[in-house]
Biopython code that builds the backbone (N, CA, C, O; Angstrom):
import numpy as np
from Bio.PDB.StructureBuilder import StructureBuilder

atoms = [
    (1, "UNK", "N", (7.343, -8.594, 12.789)),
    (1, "UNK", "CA", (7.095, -7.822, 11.589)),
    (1, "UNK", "C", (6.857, -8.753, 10.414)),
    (1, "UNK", "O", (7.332, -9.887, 10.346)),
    (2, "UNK", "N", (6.233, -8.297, 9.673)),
    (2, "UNK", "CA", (5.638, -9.219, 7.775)),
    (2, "UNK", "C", (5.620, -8.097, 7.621)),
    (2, "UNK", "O", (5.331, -7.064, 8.226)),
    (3, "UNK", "N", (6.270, -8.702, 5.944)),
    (3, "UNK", "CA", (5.929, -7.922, 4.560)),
    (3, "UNK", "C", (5.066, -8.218, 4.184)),
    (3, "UNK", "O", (4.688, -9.286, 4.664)),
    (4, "UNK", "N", (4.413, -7.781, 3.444)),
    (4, "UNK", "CA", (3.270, -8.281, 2.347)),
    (4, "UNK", "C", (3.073, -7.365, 1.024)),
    (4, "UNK", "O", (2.902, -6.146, 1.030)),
    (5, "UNK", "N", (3.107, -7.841, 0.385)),
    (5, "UNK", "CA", (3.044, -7.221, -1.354)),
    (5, "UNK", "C", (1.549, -7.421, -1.801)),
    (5, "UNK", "O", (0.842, -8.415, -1.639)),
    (6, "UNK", "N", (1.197, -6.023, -2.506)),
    (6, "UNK", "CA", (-0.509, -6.047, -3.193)),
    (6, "UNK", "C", (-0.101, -5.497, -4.376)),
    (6, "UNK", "O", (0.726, -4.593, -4.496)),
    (7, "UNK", "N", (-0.821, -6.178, -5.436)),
    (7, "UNK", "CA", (-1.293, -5.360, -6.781)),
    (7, "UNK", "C", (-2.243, -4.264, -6.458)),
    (7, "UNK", "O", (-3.201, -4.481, -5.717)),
    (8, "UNK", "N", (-1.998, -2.977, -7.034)),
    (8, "UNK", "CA", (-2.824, -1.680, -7.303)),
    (8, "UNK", "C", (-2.799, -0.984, -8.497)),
    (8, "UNK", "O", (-2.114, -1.436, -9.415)),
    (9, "UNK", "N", (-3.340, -0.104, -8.623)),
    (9, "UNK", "CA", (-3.700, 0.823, -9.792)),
    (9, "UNK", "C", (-2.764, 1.979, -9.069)),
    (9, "UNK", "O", (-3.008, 3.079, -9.564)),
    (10, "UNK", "N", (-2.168, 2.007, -8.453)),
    (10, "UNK", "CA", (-1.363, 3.461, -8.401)),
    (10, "UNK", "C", (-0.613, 2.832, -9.417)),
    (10, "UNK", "O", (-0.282, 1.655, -9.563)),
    (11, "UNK", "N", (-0.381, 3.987, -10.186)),
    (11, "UNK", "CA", (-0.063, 4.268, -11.099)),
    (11, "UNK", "C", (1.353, 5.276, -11.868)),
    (11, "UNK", "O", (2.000, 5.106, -12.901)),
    (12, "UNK", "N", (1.407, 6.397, -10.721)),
    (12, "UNK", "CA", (2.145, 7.483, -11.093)),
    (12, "UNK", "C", (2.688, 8.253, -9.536)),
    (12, "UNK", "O", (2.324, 7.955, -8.398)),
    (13, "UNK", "N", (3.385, 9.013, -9.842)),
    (13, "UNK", "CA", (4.047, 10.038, -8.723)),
    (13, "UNK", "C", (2.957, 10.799, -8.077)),
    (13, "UNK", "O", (3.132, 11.072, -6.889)),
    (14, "UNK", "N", (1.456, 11.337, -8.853)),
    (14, "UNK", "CA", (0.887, 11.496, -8.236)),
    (14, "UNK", "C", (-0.214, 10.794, -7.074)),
    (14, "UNK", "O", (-0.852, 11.130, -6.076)),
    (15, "UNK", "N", (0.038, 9.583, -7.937)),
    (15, "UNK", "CA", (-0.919, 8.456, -7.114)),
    (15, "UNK", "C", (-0.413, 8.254, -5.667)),
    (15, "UNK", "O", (-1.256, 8.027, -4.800)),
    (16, "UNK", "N", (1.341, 8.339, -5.223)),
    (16, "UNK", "CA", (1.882, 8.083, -4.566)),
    (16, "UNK", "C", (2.121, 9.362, -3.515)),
    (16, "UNK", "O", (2.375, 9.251, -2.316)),
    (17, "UNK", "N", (1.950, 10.798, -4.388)),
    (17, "UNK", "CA", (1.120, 11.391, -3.114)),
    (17, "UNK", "C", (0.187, 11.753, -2.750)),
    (17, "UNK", "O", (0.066, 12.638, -1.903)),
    (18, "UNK", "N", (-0.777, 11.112, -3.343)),
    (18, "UNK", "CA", (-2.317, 11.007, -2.629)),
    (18, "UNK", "C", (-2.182, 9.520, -1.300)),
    (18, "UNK", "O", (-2.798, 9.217, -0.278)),
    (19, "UNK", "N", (-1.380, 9.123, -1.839)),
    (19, "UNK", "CA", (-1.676, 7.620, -1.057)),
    (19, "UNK", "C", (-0.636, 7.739, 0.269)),
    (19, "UNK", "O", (-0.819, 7.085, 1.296)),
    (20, "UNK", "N", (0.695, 8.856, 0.044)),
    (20, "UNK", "CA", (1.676, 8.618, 0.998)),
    (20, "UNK", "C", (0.816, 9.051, 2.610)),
    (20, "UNK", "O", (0.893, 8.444, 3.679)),
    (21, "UNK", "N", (-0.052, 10.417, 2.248)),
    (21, "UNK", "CA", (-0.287, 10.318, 3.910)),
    (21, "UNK", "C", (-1.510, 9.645, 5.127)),
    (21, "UNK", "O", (-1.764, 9.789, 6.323)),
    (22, "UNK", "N", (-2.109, 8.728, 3.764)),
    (22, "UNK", "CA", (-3.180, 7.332, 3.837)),
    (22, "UNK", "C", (-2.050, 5.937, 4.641)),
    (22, "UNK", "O", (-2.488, 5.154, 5.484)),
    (23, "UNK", "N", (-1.030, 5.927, 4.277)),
    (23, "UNK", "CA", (-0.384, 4.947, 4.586)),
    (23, "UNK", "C", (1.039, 5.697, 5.855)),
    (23, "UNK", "O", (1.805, 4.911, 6.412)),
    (24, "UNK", "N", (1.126, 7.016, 6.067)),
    (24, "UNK", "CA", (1.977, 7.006, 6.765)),
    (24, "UNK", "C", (1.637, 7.696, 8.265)),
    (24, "UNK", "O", (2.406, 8.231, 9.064)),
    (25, "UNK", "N", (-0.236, 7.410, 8.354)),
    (25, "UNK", "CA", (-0.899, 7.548, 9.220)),
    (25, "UNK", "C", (-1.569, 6.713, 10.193)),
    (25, "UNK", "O", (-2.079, 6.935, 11.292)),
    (26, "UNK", "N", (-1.366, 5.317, 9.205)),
    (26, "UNK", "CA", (-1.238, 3.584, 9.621)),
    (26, "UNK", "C", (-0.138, 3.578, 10.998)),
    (26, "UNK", "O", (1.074, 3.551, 10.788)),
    (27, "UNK", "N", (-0.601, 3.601, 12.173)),
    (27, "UNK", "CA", (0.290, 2.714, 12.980)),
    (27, "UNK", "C", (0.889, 1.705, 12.952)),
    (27, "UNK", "O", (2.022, 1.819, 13.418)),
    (28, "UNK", "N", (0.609, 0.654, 12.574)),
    (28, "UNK", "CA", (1.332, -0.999, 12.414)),
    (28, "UNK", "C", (2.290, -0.817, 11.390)),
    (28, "UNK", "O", (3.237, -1.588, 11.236)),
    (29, "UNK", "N", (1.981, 0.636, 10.357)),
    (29, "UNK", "CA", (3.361, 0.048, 9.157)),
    (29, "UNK", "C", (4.541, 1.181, 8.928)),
    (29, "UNK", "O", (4.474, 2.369, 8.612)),
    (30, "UNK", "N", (5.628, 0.322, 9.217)),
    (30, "UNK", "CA", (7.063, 0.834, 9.529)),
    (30, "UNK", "C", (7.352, 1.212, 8.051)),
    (30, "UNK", "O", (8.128, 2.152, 7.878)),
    (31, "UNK", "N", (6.772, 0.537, 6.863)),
    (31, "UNK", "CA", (8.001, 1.187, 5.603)),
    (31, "UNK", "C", (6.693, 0.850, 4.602)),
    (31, "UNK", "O", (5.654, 0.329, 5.009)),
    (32, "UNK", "N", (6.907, 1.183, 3.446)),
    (32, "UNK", "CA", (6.341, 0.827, 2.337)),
    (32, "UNK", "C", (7.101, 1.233, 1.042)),
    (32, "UNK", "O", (8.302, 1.483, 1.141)),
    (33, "UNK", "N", (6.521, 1.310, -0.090)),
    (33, "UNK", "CA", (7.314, 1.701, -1.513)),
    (33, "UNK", "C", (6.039, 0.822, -2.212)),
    (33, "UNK", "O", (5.385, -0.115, -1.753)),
    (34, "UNK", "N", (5.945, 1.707, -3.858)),
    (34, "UNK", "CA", (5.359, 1.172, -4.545)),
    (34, "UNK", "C", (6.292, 0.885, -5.924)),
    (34, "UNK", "O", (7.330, 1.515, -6.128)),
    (35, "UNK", "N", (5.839, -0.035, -6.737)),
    (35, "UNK", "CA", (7.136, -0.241, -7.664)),
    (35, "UNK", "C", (6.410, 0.010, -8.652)),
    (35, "UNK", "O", (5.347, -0.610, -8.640)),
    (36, "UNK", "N", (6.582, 0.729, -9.568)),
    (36, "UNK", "CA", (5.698, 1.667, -10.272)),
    (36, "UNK", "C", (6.491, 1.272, -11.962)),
    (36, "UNK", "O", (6.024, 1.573, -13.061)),
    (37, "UNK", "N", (7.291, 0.812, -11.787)),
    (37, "UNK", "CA", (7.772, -0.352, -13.217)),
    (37, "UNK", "C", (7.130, -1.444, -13.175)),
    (37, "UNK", "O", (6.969, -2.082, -14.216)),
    (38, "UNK", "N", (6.807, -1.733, -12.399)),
    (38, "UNK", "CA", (5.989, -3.432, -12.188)),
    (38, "UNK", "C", (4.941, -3.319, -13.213)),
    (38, "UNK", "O", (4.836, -2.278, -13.862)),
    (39, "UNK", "N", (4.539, -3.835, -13.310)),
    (39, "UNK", "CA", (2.946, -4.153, -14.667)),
    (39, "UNK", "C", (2.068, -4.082, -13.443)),
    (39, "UNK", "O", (1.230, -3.181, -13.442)),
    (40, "UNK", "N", (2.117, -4.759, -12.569)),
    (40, "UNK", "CA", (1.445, -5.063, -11.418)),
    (40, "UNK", "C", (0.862, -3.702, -10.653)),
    (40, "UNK", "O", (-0.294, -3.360, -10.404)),
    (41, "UNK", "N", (2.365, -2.961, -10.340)),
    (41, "UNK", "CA", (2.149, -1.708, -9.511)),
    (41, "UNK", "C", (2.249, -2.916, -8.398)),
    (41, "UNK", "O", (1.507, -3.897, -8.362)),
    (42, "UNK", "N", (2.898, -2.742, -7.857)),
    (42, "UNK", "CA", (3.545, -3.740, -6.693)),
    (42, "UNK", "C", (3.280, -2.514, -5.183)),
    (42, "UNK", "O", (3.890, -1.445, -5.216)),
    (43, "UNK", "N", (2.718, -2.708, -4.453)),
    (43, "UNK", "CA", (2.698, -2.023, -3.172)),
    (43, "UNK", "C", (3.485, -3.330, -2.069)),
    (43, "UNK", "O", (3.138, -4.504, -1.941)),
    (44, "UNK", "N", (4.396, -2.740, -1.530)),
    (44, "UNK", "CA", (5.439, -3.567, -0.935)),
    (44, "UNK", "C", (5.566, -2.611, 0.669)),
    (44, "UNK", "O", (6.194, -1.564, 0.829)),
    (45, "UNK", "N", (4.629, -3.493, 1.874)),
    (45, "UNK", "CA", (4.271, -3.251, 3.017)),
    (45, "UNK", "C", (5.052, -3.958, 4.323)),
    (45, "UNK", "O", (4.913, -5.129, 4.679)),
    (46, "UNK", "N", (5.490, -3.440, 4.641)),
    (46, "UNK", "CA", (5.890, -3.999, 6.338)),
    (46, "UNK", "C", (5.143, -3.685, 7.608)),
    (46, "UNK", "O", (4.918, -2.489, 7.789)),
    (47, "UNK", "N", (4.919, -4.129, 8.087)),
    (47, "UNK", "CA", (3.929, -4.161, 9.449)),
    (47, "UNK", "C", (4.239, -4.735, 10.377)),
    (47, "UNK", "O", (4.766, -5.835, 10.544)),
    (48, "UNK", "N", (3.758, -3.640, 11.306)),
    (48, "UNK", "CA", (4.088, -4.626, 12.768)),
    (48, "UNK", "C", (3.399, -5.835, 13.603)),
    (48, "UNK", "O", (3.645, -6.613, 14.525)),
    (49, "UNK", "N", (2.470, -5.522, 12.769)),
    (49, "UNK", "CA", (1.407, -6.923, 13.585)),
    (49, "UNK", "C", (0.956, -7.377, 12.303)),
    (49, "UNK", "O", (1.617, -7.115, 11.298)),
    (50, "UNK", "N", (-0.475, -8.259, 12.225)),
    (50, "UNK", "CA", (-0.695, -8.826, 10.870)),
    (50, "UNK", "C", (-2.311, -8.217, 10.533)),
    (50, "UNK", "O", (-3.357, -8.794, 10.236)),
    (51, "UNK", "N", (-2.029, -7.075, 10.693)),
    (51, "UNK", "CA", (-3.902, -6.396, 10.721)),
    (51, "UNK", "C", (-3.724, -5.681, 9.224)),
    (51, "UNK", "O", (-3.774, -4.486, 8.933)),
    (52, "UNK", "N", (-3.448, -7.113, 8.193)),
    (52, "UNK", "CA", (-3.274, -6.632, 6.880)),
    (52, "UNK", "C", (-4.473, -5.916, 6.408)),
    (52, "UNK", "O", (-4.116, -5.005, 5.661)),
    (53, "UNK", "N", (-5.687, -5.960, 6.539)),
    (53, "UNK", "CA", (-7.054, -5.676, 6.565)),
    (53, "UNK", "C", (-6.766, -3.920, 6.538)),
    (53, "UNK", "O", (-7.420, -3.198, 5.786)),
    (54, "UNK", "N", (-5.939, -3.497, 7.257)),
    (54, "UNK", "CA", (-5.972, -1.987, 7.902)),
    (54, "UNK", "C", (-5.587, -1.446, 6.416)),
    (54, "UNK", "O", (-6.196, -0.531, 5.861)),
    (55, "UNK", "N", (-4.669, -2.030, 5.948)),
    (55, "UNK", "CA", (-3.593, -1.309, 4.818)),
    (55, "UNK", "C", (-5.013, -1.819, 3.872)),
    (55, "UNK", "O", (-5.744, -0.864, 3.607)),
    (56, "UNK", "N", (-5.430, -2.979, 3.410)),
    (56, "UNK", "CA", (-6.560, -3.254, 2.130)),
    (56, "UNK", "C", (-7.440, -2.269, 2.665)),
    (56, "UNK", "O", (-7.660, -1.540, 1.698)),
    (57, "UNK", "N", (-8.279, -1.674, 3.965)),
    (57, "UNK", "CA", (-9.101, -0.691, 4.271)),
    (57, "UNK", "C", (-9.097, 0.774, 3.578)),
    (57, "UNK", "O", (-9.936, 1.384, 2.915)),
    (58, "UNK", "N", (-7.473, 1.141, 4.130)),
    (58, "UNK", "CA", (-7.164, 2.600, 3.706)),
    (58, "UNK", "C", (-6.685, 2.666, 2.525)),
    (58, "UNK", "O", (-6.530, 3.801, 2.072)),
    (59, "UNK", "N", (-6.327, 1.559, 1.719)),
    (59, "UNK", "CA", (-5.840, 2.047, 0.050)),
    (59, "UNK", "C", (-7.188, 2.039, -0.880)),
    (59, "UNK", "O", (-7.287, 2.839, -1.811)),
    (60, "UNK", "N", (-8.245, 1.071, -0.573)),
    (60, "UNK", "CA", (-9.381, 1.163, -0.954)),
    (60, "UNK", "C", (-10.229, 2.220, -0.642)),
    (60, "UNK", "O", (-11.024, 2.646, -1.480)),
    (61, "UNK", "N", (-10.135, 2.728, 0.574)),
    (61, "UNK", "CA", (-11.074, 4.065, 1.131)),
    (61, "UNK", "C", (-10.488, 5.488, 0.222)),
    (61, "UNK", "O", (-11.203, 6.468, 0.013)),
    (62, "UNK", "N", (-9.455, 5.397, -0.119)),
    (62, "UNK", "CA", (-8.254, 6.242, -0.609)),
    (62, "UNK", "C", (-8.697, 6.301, -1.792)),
    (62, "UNK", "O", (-8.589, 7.409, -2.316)),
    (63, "UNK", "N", (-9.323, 5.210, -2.617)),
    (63, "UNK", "CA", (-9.586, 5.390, -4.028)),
    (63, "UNK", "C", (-8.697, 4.394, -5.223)),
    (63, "UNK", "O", (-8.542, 4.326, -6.442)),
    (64, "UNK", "N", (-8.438, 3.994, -4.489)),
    (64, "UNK", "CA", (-7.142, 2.783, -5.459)),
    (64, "UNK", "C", (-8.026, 0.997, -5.389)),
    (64, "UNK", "O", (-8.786, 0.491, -4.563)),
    (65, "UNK", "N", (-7.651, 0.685, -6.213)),
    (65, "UNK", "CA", (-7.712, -1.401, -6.273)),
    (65, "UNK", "C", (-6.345, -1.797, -5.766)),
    (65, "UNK", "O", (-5.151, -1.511, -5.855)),
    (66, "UNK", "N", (-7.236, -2.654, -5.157)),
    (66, "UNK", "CA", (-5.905, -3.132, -4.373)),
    (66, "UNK", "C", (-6.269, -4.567, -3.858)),
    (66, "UNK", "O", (-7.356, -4.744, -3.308)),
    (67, "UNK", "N", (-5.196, -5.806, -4.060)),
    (67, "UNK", "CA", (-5.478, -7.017, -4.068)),
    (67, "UNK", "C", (-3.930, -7.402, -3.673)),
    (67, "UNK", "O", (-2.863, -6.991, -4.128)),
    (68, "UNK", "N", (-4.237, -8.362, -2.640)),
    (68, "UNK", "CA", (-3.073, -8.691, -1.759)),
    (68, "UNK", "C", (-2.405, -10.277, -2.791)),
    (68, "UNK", "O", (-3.264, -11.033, -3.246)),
    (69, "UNK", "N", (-0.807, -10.620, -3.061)),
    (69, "UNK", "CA", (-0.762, -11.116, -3.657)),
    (69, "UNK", "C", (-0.053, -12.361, -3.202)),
    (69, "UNK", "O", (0.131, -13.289, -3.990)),
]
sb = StructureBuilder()
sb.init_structure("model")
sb.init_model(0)
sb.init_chain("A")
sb.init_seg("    ")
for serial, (resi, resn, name, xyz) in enumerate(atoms, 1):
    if name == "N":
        sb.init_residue(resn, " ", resi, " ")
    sb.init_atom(name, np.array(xyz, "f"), 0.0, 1.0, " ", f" {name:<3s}", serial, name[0])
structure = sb.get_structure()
């Protein structure tokens, strides 16, 4: 398993449920959370393999910026 942390534009409670069933439809990832005090907007990912590509795919297809940090 890896973590990996991305800067995004989610933004709000609603951003987070547009995005929750984009990310909890991902096979490889066991947990996530976004930190939504951050300046950043911190997306904070665990995965089971390293097909970080999958998670930058579906948050971008989803409608968000998203940059791995």
């Amino acid at each position: 398993m890896i973590t990996v942390k991305y800067k995004t534009n989610i933004h709000c409670n609603s951003c987070i449920k547009s995005i929750t069933p984009v990310l909890n439809n991902l096979d490889n990832v066991d947990f996530w959370k976004v930190d939504l005090e951050h300046p950043d907007k911190i997306l904070e990912v665990t995965l089971d393999d390293h097909k970080k590509e999958d998670i930058l795919n579906a948050v971008s297809n989803a409608g968000f910026k998203i940059t791995e940090m």
